[in-house]
RORO-5300 format. One record per residue: residue in one letter; x, y, z of N, C-alpha, C in turn. Coordinates in steps of 0.001 Angstrom, whole numbers, plus 500000, padded with zeros to 6 digits. Layout:
BEGIN
AXYZXYZXYZ
...
//
This chain:
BEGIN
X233038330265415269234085330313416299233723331297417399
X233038332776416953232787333440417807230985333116418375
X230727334360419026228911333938419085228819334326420651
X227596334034421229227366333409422409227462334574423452
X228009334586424846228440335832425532229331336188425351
X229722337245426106230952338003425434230894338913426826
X232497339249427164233047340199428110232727341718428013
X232212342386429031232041343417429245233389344318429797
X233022345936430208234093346587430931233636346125432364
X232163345171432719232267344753434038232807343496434006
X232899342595432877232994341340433354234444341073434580
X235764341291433960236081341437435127236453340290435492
X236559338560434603236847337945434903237876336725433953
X238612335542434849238974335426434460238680333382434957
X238666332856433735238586331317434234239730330463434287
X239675329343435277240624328439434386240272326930434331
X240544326374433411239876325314433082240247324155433785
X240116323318434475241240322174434824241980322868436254
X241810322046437059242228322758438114243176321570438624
X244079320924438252245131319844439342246476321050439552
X247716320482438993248866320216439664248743322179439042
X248937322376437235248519323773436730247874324482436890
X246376324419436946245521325117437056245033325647438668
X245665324686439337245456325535441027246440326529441182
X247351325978440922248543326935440736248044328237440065
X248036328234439098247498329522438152246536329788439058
X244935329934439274244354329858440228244470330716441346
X245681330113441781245886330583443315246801332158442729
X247534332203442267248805333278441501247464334234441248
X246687333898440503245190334986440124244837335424441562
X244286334765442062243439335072443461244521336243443650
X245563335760444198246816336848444847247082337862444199
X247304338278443181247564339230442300246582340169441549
X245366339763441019244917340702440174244159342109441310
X243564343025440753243225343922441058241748343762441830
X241611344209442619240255343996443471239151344274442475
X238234343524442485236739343287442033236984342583440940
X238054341785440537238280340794439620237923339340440073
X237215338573439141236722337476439915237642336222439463
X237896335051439813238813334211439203237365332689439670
X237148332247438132236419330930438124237312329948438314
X237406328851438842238095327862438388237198326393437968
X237525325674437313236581324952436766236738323564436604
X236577322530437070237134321051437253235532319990437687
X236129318732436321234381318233436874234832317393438143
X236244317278438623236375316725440076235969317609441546
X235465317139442539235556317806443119236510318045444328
X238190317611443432238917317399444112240186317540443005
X241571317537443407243058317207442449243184315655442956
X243224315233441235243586313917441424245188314029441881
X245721313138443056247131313343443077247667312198442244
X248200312591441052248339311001440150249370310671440246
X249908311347441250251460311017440930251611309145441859
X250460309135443421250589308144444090249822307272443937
X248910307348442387247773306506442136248049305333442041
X249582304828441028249560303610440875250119302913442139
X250479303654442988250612302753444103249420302383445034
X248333303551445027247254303025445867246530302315445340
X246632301986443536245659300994443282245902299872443422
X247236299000443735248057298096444246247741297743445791
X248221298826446671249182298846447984247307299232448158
X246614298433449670245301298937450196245502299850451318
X244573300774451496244960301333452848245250302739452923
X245407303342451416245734305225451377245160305203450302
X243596305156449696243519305499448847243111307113449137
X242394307202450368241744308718450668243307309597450497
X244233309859450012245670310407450368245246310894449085
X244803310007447948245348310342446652244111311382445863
X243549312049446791242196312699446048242173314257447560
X242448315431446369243404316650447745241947317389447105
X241098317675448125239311318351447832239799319966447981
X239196321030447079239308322294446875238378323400447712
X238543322692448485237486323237450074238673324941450300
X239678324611449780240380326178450410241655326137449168
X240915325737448002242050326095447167242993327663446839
X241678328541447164242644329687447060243255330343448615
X243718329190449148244657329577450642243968330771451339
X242583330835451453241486332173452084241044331894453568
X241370330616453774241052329582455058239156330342455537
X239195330881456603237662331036457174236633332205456668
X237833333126455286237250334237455122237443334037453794
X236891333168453150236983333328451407236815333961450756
X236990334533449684236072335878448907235196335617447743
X234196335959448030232831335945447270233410335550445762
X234064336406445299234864336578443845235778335373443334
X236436334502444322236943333423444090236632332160444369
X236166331529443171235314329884443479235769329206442535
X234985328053442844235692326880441838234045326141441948
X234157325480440664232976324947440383233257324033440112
X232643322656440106232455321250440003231604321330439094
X231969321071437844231079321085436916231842320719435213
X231306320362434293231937319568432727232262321204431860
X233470320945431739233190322083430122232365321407428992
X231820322245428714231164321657427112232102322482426559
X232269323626425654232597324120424548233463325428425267
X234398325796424624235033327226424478234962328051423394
X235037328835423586234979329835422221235742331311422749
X236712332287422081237506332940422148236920334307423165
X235933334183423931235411335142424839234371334468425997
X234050333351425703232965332721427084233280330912426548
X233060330730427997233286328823427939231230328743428397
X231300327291427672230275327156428315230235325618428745
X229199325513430015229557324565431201228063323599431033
X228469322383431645226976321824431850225809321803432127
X225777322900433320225028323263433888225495324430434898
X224162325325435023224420327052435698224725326039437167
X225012327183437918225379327133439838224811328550439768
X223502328872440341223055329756441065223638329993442521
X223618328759443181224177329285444507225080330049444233
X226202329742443471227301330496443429227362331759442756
X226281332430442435226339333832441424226376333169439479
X226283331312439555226654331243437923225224331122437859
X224711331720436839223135331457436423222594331147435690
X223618330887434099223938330369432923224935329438432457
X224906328859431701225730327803431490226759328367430147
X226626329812430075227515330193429187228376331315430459
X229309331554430649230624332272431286230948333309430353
X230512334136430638231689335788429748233395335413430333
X234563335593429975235542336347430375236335337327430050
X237630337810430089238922338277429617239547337585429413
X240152336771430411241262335882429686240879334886430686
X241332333542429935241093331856430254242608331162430470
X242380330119431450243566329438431206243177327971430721
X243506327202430149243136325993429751244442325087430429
X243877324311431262244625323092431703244248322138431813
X243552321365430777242785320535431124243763319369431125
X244791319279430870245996317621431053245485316979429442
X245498315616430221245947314774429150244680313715430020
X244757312892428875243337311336428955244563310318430055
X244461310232431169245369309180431510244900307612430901
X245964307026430871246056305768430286244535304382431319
X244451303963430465243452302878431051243256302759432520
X244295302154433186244987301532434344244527302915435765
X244821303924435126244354305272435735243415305881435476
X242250305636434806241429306154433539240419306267434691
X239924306814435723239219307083436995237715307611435709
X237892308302435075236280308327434160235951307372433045
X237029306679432773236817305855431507236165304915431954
X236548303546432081236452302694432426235838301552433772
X235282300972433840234818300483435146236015299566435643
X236353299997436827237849299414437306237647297871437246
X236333297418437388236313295856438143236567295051436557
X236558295637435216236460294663434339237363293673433838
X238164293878434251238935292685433987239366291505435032
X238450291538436150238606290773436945237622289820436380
X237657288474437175236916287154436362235924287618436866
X235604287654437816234355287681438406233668289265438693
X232445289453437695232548291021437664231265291222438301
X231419292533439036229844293161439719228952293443438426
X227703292748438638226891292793437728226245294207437801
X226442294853438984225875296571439243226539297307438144
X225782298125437487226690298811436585227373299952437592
X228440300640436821229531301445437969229128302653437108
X229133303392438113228722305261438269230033305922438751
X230591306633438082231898307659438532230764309136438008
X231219309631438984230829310956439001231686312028439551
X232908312040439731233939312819439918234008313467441447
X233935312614442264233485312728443905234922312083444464
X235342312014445831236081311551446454236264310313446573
X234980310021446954234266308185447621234679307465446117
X233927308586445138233920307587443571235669307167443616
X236242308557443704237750307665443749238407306990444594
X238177306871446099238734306020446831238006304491446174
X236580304456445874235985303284445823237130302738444435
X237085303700443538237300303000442118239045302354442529
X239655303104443040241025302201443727240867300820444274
X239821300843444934239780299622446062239429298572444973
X238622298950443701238350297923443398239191297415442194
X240374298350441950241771298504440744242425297307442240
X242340297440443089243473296355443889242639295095444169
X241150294800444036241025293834444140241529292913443070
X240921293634441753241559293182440784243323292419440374
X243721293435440809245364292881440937245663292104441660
X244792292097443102245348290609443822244565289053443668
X244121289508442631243088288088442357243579288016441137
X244951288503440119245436287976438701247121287428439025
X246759285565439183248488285644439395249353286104438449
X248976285959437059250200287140436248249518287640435853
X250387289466435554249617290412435193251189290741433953
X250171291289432915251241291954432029250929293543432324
X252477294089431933252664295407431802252966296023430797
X251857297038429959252763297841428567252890298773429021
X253764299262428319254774300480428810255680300985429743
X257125300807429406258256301465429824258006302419430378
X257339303460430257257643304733431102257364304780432515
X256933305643433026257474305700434765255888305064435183
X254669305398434369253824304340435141253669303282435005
X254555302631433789254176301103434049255082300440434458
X256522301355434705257613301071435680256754300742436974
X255936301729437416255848301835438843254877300436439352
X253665300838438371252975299217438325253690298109438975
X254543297676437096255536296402437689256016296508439194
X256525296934439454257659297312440358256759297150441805
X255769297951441602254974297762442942253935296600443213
X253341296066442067252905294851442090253831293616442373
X254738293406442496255978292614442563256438292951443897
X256613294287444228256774294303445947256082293620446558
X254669293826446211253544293671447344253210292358447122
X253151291410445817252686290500445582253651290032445038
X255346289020445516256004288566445007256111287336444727
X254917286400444727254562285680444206253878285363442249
X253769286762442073252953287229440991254108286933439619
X253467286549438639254643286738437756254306288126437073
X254898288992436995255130289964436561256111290104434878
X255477290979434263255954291135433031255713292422432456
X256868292582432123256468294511431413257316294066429562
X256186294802428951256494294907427670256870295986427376
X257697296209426553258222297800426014258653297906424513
X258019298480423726258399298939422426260087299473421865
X260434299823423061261973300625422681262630299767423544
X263754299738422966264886298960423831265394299554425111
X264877300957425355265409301480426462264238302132427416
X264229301604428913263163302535429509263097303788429759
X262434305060429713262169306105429862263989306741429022
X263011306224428060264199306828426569264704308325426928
X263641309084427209264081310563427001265015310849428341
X265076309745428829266290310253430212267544309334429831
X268840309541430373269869309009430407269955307584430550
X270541307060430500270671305597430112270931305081431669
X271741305908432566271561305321433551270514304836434488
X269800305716433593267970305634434643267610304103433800
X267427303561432992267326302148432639268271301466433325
X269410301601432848270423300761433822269959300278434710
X269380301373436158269403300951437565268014300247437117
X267175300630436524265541300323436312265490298687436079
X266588298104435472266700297444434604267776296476435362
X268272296675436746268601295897437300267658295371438575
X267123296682439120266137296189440078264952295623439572
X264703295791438626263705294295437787264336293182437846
X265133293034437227266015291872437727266323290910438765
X266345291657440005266285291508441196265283290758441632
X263654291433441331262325291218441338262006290230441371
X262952289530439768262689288591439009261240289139438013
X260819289864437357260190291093436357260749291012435322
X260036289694434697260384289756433052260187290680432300
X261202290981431994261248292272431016261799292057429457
X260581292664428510261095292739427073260548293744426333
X261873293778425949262248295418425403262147295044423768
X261876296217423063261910296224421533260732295743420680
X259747295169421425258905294559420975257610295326421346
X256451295206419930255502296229420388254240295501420282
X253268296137420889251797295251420830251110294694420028
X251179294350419355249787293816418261248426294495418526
X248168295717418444246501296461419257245174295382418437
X245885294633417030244810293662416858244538292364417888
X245342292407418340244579291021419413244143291474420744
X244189292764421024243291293564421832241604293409421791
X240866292845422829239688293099422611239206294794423278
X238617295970422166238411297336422599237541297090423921
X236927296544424331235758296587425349236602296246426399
X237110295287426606237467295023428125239262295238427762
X239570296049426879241239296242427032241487294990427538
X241592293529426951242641292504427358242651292031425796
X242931290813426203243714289899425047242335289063424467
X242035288971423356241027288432422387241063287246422812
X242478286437422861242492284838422805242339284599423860
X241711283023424509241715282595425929242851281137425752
X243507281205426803244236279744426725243899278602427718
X243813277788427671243108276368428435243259276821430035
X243922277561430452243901278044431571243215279109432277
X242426279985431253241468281116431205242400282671431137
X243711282327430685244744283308430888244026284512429194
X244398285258429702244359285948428273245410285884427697
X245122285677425886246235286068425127246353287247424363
X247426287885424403248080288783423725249278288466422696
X249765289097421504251104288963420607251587290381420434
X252753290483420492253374291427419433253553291286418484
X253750292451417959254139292828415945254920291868415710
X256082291257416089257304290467415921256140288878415843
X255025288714416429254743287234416717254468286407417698
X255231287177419348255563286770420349254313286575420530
X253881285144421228252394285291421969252951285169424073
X251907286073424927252606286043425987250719285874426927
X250684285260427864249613285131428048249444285525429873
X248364286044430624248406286922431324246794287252432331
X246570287085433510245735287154433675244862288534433849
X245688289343433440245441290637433775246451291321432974
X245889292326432490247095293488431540246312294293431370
X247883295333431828247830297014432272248107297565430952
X247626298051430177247869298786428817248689300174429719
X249676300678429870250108302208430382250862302550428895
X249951302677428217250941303892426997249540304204426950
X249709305033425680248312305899425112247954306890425678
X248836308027426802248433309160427014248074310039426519
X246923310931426083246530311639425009246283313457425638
X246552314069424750246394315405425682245013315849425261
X244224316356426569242830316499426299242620317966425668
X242785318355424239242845319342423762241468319318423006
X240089318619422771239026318258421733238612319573422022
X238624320202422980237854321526423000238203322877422724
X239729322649422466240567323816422018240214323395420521
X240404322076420044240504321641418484238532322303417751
X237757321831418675236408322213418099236330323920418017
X237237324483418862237144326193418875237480326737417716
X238984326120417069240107326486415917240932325276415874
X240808324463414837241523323529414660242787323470414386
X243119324803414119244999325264413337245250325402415244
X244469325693415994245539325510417220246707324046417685
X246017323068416996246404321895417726247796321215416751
X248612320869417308249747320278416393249273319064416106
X248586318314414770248529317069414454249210316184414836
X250607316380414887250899314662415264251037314615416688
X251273315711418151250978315461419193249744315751419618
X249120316402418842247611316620419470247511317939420922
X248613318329421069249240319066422156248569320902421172
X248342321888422072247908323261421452249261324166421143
X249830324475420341250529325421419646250531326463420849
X251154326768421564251538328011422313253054329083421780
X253054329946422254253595330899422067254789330845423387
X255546331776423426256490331191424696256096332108426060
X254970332581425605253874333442426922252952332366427415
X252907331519427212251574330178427192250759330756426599
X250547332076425584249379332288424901249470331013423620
X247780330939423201247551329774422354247837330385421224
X248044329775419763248423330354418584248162329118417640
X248364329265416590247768328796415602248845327924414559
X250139328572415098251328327518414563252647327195415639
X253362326382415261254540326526416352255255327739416186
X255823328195417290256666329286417136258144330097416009
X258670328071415882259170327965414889259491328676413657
X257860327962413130257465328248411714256840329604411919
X256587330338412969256481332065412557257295332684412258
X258348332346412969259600333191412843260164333059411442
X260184331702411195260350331702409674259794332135408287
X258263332410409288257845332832408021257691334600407916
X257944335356409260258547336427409359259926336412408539
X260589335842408314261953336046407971261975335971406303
X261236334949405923260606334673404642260121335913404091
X259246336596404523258526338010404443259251339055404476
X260198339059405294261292340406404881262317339945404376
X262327339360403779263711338807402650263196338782401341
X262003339102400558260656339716400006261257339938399162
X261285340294397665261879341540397079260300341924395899
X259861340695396576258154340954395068257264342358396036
X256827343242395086256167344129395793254317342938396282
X254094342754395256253150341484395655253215340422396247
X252911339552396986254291338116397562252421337613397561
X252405335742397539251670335099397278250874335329398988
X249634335163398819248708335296400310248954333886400879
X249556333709402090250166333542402922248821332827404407
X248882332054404706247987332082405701248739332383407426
X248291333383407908249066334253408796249183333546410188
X249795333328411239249618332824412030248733333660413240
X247353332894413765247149333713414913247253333865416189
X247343334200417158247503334186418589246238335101419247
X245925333849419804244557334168420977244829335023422347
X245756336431422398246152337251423445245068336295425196
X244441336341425001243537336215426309243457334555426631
X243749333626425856243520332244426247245159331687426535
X245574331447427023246740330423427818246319328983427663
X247442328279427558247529326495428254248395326064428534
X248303325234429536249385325460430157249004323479430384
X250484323092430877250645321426431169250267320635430005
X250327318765430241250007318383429421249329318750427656
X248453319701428086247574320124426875248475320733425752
X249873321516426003250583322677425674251979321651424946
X252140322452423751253039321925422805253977323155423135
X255037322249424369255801323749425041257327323164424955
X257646323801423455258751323314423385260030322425423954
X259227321180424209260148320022424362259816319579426213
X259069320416426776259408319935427910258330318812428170
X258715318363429302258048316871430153257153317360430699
X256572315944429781254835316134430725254818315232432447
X254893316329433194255202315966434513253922317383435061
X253852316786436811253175318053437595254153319140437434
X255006319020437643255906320010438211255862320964436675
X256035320379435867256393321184434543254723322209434754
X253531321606434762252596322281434513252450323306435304
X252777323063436883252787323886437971253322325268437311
X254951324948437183255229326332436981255324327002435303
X254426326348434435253744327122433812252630327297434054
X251560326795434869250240327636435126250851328907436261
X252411329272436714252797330070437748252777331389436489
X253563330818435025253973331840434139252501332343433650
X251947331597433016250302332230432679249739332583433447
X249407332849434852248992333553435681249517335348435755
X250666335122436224251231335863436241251968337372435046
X251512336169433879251224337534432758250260337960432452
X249051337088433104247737337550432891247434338778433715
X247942339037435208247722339531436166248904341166435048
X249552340911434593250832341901433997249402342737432964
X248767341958432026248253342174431222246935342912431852
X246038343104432687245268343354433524245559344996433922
X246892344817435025247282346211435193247867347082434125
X248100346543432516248857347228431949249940347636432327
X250532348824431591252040349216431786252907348567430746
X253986349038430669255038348088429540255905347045430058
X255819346080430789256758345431431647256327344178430613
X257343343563430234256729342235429047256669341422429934
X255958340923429185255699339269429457256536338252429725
X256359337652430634257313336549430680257044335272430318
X258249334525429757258416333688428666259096332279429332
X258514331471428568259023329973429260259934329378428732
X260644328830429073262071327979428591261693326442429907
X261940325780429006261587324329429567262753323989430693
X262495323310431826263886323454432787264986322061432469
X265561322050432827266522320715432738265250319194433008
X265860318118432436264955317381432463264789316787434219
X263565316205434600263833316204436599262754314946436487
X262564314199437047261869312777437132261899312032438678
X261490311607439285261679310612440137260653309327440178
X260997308306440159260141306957439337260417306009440985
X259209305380441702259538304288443074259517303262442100
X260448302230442609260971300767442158260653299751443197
X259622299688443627258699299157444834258755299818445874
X258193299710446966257964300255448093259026301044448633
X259943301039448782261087301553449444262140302023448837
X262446301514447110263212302062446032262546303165445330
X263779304255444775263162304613443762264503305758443005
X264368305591441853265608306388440876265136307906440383
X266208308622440592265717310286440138266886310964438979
X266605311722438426267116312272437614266666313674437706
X267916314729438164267573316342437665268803316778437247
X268611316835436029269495317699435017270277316406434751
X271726316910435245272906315574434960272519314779435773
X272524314790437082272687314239437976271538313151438369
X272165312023438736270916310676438894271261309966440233
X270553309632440688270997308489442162269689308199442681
X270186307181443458268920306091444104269007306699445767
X267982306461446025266956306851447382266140305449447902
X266385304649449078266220303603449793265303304123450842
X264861305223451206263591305174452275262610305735451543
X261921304967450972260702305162450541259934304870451972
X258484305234451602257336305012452654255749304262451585
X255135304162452539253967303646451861253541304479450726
X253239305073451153252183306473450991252744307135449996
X253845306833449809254793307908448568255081309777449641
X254410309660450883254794311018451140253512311521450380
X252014311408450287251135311834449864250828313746450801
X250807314116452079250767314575453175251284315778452400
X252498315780452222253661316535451904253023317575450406
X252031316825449484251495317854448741250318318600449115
X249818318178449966248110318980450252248375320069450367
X249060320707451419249115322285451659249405323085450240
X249862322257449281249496323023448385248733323722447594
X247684322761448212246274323072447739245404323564448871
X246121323946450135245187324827451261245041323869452183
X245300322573452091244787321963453529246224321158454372
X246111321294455580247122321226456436246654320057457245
X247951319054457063248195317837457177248837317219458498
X248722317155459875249646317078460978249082315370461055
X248334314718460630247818313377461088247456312989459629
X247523311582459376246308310767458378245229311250458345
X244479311267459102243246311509459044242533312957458656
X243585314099458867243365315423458263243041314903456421
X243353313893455858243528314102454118242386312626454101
X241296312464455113240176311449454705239126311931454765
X238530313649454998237465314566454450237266314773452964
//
């Protein structure tokens, strides 16, 4: 577990893994705060934040895919005078271990000269595996179209790679007159919904396992979901779940062909539904393999999500079961009590978003944002010393907003739910860049 480099009284630094919606955030909170001659890595094999929130519309809708890919040319808001000490590298994690990460390959230009990193403290944000349909490293977008580029496809985590890999997610969709949809939740809501705007000729179909869409919200958010499908004309069926055996693994479609060249698919129940195209959107997985190869007691088995503490420090059980087993322990009366396997906490490593088993909240940007704001910011506490604690996360009211084609779309924060009728193309792509340092007065500022 241990080994390798290891932090000095110069090292002086601090990484973070994953740099989108969390890790810039954290990131940027570092840059601003810690103590001069502290260096802050940041580390992403993109050389850009995927904006995923407007993906499934640009892989549909042609014409903004450059919107949906925000490049880290001024992530830490330094504009013409950057500091030597704060960079970001384009480059793969290989491995972590509880004092140095190590990377694919050194960056000399940049002062890295080894492919092993000393630090102090790390943040891990690496998200989650997005589902197929979004899967920008998995998969070659063109495969399920009939007619496939015999070139094999190269993603290499570049801009072009992602505007290209969009263009060719929409050729696809406008060359399948029906396309099936799995999964209820807000991306294969958005799919349906926007494939059916743009192409209302299409027969459209969304499958869903639970009788209700985006279960973990109020019922009214199906309701409206569940009438403007309707509207669509967006066959919708609820309760019924996939058969993953009539899945072929290679090209994610349907094993069977029907006299029409449609693919077939069934559910568990029997249903056979046939489709020229299908969007698998479930199977989000949180990309934790590298926290799990470090210490495997970090990771909660059945979400696969890392055990945090309510500091975003990583730990070794849920918070839960410490407390209980603190309580267990002084309620004692054996001077001997049976050896116990203790829970540990990694003081210096954080995770924050998707990756983070953070008591109950939604895996959304926003949730990760302002916990890569809280792990920053106790890191920077922890740095200067002093006794000022740590601050602790409590998940916020639940907050969502889902487009129902081009111009619809339903929100939910806290109690409160209602519909919004001026949508735009673009989803309002513009409106996030400056978050990430670059300033938006035209289109064409967000196609560098």
């Amino acid at each position: 577990m241990g080994g390798g480099a290891a932090p000095t009284k110069e090292t002086k630094t601090v990484v973070v893994l994953g740099v989108a919606y969390g890790g810039a955030k954290a990131a940027q909170e570092l840059a601003a705060g810690l103590p001069e001659g502290w260096k802050v890595i940041a580390i992403d094999r993109n050389s850009h934040v995927n904006h995923v929130y407007v993906m499934p519309r640009y892989a549909v809708l042609p014409g903004h895919e450059y919107k949906a890919f925000i490049p880290y040319t001024n992530l830490y808001h330094e504009g013409e005078n950057p500091k030597p000490n704060h960079i970001v590298l384009k480059t793969q994690v290989v491995s972590l271990r509880p004092n140095h990460v190590t990377i694919s390959e050194p960056h000399p230009e940049l002062g890295i000269t080894s492919t092993e990193i000393p630090f102090d403290y790390a943040i891990y944000a690496l998200g989650a595996h997005l589902p197929a349909p979004l899967d920008l490293w998995g998969r070659d977008p063109r495969v399920s179209a009939k007619a496939v580029d015999p070139k094999p496809w190269a993603y290499n985590g570049f801009k072009t790679d992602g505007t290209s890999w969009l263009k060719e997610r929409q050729k696809v969709i406008e060359a399948s007159p029906t396309v099936l949809v799995v999964g209820g939740g807000a991306l294969g809501i958005q799919f349906a919904t926007d494939i059916k705007a743009v192409y209302p000729e299409k027969k459209v179909t969304l499958l869903h396992s639970r009788t209700r869409l985006l279960p973990k919200f109020d019922q009214a958010m199906h309701d409206e979901i569940r009438k403007t499908m309707e509207l669509q004309s967006i066959d919708l069926i609820l309760g019924e779940r996939l058969d993953m055996s009539s899945i072929d693994e290679q090209t994610r479609s349907g094993k069977a062909v029907n006299s029409q060249g449609q693919r077939v698919v069934r559910t568990e129940k029997g249903r056979e539904i046939a489709a020229d195209l299908l969007l698998l959107c479930t199977g989000q997985t949180p990309n934790t393999a590298i926290l799990a190869a470090m210490d495997p007691k970090t990771i909660n088995p059945a979400s696969k999500q890392a055990y945090v503490q309510r500091t975003m420090q990583l730990t070794t059980a849920p918070v839960e079961a410490q407390l209980a087993s603190a309580v267990e322990g002084s309620l004692s009366l054996e001077e001997e009590s049976r050896p116990k396997a203790v829970p540990h906490t990694y003081p210096n490593i954080f995770v924050v978003g998707d990756a983070a088993d953070a008591f109950g909240a939604i895996a959304a940007g926003h949730t990760a944002y302002y916990q890569g704001e809280l792990a920053a910011k106790n890191i920077v506490k922890l740095v200067k010393g002093g006794d000022e604690p740590l601050d602790e996360y409590k998940p916020g009211a639940p907050a969502i907003k889902v487009s129902l084609g081009l111009t619809k779309s339903v929100y939910q924060i806290g109690p409160n739910i209602g519909v919004k009728t001026d949508g735009v193309d673009d989803l309002h792509a513009s409106h996030v860049w400056p978050l990430f340092g670059i300033k938006v007065e035209k289109d064409e500022d967000m196609i560098p």
